[in-house]
N, C-alpha and C positions, 0 to 999 in steps of 0.2 A: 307466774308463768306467762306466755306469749300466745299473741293473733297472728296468724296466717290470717293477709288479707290477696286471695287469686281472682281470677275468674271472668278477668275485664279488661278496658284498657285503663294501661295506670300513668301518667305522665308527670318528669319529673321534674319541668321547670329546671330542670339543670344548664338544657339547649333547646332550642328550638325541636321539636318530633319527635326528643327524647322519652323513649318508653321503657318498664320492664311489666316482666310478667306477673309478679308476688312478689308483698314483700313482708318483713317478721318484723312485729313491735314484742315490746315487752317493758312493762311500766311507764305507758304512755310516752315509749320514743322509741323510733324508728333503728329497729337493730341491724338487718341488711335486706338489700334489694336483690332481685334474681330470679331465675327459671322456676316455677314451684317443686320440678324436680331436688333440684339444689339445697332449694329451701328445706324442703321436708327432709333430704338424707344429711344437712348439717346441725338442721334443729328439731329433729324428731322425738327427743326427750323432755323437749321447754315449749310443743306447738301446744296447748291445751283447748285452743278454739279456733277454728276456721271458717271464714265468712267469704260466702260466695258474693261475688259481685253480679253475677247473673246479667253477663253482657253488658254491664254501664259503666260509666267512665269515671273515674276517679284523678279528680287533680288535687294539688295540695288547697288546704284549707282556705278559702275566698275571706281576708280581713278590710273591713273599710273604713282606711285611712282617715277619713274626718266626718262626725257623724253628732248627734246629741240624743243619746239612749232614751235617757228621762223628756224630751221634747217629743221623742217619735210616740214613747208609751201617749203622753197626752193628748197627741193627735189622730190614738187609737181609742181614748177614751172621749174626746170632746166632740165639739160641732165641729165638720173637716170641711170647707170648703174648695178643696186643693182639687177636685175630679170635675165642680160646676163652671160651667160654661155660659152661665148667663145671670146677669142681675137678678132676674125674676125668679130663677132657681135659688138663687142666695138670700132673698126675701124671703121667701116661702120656707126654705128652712129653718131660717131664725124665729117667724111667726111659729111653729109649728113645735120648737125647740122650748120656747118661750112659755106658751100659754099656761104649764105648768108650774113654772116656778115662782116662789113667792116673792113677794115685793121686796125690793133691798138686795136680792143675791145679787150677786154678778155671774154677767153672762160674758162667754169668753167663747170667742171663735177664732180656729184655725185655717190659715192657707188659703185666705183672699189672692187674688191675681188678676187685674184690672187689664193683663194682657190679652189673657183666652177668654174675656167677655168683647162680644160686637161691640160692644157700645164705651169700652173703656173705662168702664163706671169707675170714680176712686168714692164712695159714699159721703157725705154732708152729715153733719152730728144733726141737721134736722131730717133728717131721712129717718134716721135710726129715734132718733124721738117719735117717732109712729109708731116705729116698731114694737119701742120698748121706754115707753113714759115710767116707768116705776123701776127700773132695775137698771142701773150702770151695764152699760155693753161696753166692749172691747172685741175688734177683730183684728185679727192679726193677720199682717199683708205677709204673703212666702216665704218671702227671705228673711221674716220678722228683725227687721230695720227701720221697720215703720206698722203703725196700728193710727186704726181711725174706733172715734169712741163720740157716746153720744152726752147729751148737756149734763146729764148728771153725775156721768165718769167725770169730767171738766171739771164742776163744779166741788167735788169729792177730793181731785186734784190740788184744787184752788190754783187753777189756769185761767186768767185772766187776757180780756184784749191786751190790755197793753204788759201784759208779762213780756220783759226780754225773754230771746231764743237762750237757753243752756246752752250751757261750751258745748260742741260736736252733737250739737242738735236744733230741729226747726220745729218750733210751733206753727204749719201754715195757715195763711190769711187768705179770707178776701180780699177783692180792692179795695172795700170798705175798712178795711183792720180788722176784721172780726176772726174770731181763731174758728176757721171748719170742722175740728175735730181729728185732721190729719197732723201726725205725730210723727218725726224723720227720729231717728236712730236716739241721742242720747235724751230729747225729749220724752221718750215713750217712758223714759223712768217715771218721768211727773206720777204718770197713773198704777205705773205698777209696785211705786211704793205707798200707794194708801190700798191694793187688793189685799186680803187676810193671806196671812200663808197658809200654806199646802201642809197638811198634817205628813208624819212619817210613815202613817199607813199609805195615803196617797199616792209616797215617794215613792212606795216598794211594790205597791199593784201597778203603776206607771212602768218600772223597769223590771218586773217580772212581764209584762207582757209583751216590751219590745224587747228582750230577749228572748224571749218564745218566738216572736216575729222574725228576727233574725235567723234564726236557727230554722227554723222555716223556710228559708228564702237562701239558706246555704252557706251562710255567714260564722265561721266558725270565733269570730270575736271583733273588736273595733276601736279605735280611737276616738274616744267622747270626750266635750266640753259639756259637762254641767255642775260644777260644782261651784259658782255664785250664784245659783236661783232660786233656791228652793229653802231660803231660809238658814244660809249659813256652809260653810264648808263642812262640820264635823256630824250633823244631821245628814246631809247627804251622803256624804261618805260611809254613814252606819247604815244606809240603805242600800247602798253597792256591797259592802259586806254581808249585808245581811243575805239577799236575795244568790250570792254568787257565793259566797264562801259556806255560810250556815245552812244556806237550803241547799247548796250543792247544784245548783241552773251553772253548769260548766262553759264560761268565754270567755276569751283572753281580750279583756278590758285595760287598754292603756287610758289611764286620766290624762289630759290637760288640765291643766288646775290655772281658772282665771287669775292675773294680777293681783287683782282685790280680795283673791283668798289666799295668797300663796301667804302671805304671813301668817294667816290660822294655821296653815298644816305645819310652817316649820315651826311653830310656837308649840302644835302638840304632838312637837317630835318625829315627823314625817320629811323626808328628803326626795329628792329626782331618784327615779328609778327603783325603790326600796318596793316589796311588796314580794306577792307569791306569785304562783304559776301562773294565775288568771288575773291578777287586780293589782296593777303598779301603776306609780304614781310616773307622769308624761312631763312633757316641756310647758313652761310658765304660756299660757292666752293670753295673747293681747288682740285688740282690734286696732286698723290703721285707718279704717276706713268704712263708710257705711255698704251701702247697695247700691246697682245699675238700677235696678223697678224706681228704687224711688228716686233716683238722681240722686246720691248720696255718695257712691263713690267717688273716691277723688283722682279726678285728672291731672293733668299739665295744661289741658287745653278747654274751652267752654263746651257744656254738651251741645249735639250739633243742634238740638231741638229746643234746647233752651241755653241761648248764647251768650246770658250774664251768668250761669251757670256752671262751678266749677266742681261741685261737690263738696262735701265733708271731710275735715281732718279731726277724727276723734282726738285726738291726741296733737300738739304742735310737734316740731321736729326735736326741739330739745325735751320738751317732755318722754317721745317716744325712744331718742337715748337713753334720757335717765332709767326708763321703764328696762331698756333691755340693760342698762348695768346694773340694774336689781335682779336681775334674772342671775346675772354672774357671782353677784355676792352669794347667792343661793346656790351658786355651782348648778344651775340649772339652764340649758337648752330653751330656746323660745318660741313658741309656735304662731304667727302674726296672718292675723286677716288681711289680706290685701287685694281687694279685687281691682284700683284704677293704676294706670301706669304712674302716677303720683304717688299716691301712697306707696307701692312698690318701690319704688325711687325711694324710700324715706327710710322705708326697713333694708335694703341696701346700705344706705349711710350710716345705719343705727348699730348693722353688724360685722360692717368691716371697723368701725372704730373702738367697737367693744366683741370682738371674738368670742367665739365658745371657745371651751376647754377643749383640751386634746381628744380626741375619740368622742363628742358631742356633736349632734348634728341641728343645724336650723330649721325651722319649715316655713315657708310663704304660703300661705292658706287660699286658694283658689288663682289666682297670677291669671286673671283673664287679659285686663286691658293690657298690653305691655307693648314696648317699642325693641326695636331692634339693640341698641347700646346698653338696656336694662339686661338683654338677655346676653349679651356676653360680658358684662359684669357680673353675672348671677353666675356664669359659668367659673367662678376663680374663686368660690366658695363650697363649703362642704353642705351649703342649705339644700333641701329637699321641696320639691316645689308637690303640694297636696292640688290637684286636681280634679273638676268632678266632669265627668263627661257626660251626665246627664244633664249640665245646663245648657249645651247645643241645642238639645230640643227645645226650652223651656223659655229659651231668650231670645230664637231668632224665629221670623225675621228683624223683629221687635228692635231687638239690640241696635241693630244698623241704622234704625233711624236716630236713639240716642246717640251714638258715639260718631257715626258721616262713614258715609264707604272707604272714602280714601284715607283713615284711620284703620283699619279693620285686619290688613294684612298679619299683623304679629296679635293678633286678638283670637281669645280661645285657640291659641294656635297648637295643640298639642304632640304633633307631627313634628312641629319647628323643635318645638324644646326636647323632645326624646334625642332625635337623630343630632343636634347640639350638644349631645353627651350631658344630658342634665339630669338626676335621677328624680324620676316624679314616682308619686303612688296614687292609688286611686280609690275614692270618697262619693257618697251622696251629696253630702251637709243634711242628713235627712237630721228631721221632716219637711226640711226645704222641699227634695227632690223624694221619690221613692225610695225604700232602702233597699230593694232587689240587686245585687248587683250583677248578674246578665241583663238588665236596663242599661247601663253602665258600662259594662262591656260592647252592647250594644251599638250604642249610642260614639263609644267612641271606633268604632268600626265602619257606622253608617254615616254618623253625620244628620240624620234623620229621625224622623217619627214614627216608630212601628208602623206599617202599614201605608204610608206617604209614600210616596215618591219624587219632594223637594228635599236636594240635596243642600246643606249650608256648608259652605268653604271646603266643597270636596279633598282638596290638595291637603287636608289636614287628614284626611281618614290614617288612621294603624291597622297594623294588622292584626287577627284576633289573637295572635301569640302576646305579640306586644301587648294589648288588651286586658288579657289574661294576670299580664305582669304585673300589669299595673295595685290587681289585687291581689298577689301572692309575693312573689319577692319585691315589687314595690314598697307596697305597706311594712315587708319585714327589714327593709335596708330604713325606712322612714326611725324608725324606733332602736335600731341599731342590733336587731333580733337576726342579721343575715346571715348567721352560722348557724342558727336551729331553728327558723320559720323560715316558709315561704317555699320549700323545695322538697320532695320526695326522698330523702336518702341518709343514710345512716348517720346518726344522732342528731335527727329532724325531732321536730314535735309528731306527733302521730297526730295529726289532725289533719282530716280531708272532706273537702266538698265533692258527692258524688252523682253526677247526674244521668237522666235517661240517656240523652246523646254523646254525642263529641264533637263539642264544640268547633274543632278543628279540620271537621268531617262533613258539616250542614251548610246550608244556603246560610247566608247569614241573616237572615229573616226569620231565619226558624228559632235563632239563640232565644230572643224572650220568653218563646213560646215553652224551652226546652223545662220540661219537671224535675227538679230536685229529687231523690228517692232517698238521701241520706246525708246527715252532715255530724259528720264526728271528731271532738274533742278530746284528746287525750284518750284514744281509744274509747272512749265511749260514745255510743250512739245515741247523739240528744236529741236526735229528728230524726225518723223513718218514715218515711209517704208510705 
């Protein structure tokens, strides 16, 4: 039998101020919208429950676009350095994190950011030998593209001075030759393949609690990349089933499935899109390119702050075709990191010569740097550009000095590519960013910092409808879900994000602030404030 859900505002993402009064689910999807009169004198035989909304606003279900469940758990679990503001807080932590553990563990920290420290700090592997003489350290910079570790991570490594840099990565140096300890993007491997792995209990306390967090924060489900870290495709995999299917933790879980595992899953009979209500299998990961923090993204042009400077191509251009014609032999859709107008450039070339399938969509995974000709050839493809609007705050002013003002114009430009008729959806990368998404909303509204008042590239603000969209029918047109996520209306998912205010009602200052009181999946209530 059916919910009557009344008693609020209910917005249907249909149109822009589109509203009804009530609406009937029954078996977790959305049966018809309408007056609660209505509702009650059509379905007064099948209402069996009624649930007041007591004045708060109900939108469809808030999904974020690109995210790493299993990374955010761990950076609910580990050392977070993502919130400190200064070297000597980030010392004192680690001392303090440290003192108990016995010799030989490894220590592992998250969400260093040498931007929001005065002093810029990137740490020296002899810094961190103070810290921690007896036990391998590892911290990991944000956008985890880059970690800095101290002599006996190195040494554990077997990273040597004169080790050549790995393909699509940097061992950095003194002027002396000596390796500091800082680690660009495909180096970091050196060290994270001599850490012990992660046991499967690990896995499943990890993503039972950033699913909990989620749900929490309004998130009715998300698009995750973790399934090469943890020890294997099929291990992690039995931990997303476990935690979501077996314990019954109800989120609509699209997999990305790395490159590097996609051959596991079709070897144990797993294909693009197969799966159940909450757990299917996404478009093939690839990366094109590292990060802005650590100069790693790849340009066309030198960064403006370091002018031999071009960045990283994980991948050459022919490799990164052959990558996305592997995706095709799998009949699978491709999901590619691209943060520099270069790399961007590269996964343009890579899929207009090898196409998806018919009704298969692409995605470009962040599309910050970009130039004006990238974005009307991205316009003549069915690819999805994934956005996160929380790295406005988190890169500028910062950003402008890497990449030169008079580059800047089509960068983070999110405003540009909406109104270019481009469909984007919208992402943290958490635990890059926060995974709140009224941050997010936010963020790409204001342009700013909660509670600032420096605007960055105002001419890009949206409006919070558009905003909105970004994580509800965004995210559901991303995954090809636009006929039953994303919208309020008949044979919708019944899943809705419902909060104290209305969004569309407040200062826009007030969104961060605004409380969750409820987020429900499939008709059921996995989060009540």
């Amino acid at each position: 039998m059916g919910t009557l859900w009344t008693g609020g505002q209910i917005y249907t993402m249909e149109r822009e101020n589109d509203k009804v009064e009530s609406i009937f689910v029954e078996d977790g999807t959305i049966v018809a919208t309408g007056s609660k009169d209505d509702l009650d004198n059509r379905y007064k035989n099948r209402i069996t429950k009624v649930i007041d909304l007591k004045g708060n606003t109900m939108f469809p279900g808030f999904v974020d676009s690109h995210m790493h469940l299993i990374g955010h758990g761990e950076k609910l679990i580990k050392l977070d350095f993502s919130e400190m503001t200064s070297s000597g807080e980030i010392f004192t932590a680690i001392q303090e994190y440290i003192k108990d553990k016995p010799a030989g563990e490894w220590i592992i920290g998250e969400g260093w950011n040498e931007n929001q420290l005065p002093d810029r700090k990137i740490f020296h592997r002899n810094e961190l030998d103070q810290l921690s003489p007896n036990n391998p350290l590892m911290l990991k910079r944000i956008c985890r593209h880059a970690v800095v570790v101290n002599t006996k991570a190195l040494k554990l490594a077997g990273i040597t001075d004169d080790m050549p840099n790995p393909e699509g990565g940097v061992i950095v140096r003194d002027t002396n030759g000596h390796a500091t300890g800082y680690l660009l993007d495909q180096a970091q491997e050196l060290v994270k393949t001599v850490i012990p792995g992660v046991t499967e209990d690990y896995i499943q306390n990890a993503l039972r609690l950033s699913i909990e967090d989620c749900l929490h924060k309004g998130l009715v489900g998300g698009h995750t990349e973790d399934m090469n870290y943890y020890g294997g495709f099929m291990r992690t995999f039995r931990g997303f089933q476990k935690i979501i299917n077996e314990d019954g933790l109800k989120f609509r879980t699209n997999l990305l499935v790395h490159h590097e595992a996609v051959d596991d899953m079709h070897r144990l009979g797993y294909s693009f899109g197969q799966g159940g209500d909450f757990l299917e299998f996404g478009a093939m990961k690839i990366f094109a390119d590292g990060s802005l923090g650590g100069r790693t993204a790849l340009l066309s042009y030198p960064y403006h702050d370091s002018p031999t400077n071009f960045g990283v191509a994980i991948h050459s251009l022919e490799e990164l075709k052959e990558l996305v014609q592997k995706a095709r032999r799998y009949k699978m859709p491709v999901a590619v990191h691209a943060i520099g107008d270069l790399a961007f450039e590269y996964v343009l070339d890579a899929i207009e010569e090898f196409p998806p399938l018919r009704n298969q969509r692409d995605r470009l995974i962040h599309a910050q740097i970009l130039r004006k000709e990238l974005i009307e050839r991205a316009k003549q493809l069915s690819a999805i550009l994934d956005i996160q609007p929380r790295f406005v705050v988190s890169d500028f002013p910062w950003v402008v000095e890497k990449i030169g003002e008079m580059r800047m114009e089509y960068c983070y430009a999110w405003r540009t590519l909406l109104h270019a008729g481009l469909h984007c959806a919208g992402g943290s990368d958490a635990p890059i960013e926060p995974i709140d998404p009224l941050l997010g909303i936010h963020a790409a509204v204001t342009r700013k910092k909660p509670g600032e008042e420096e605007i960055f590239m105002p001419e890009q603000r949206i409006s919070v409808y558009e905003a909105v969209q970004l994580f509800t029918t965004g995210s559901a047109y991303a995954i090809g879900k636009e006929d039953c996520m994303g919208k309020i209306a008949p044979g919708f998912k019944a899943d809705f994000t419902i909060l104290e205010k209305d969004l569309f009602h407040i200062h826009e200052d007030e969104i961060p602030h605004t409380n969750v009181m409820m987020t429900v999946v499939d008709d059921t209530v996995m989060y009540e404030r």
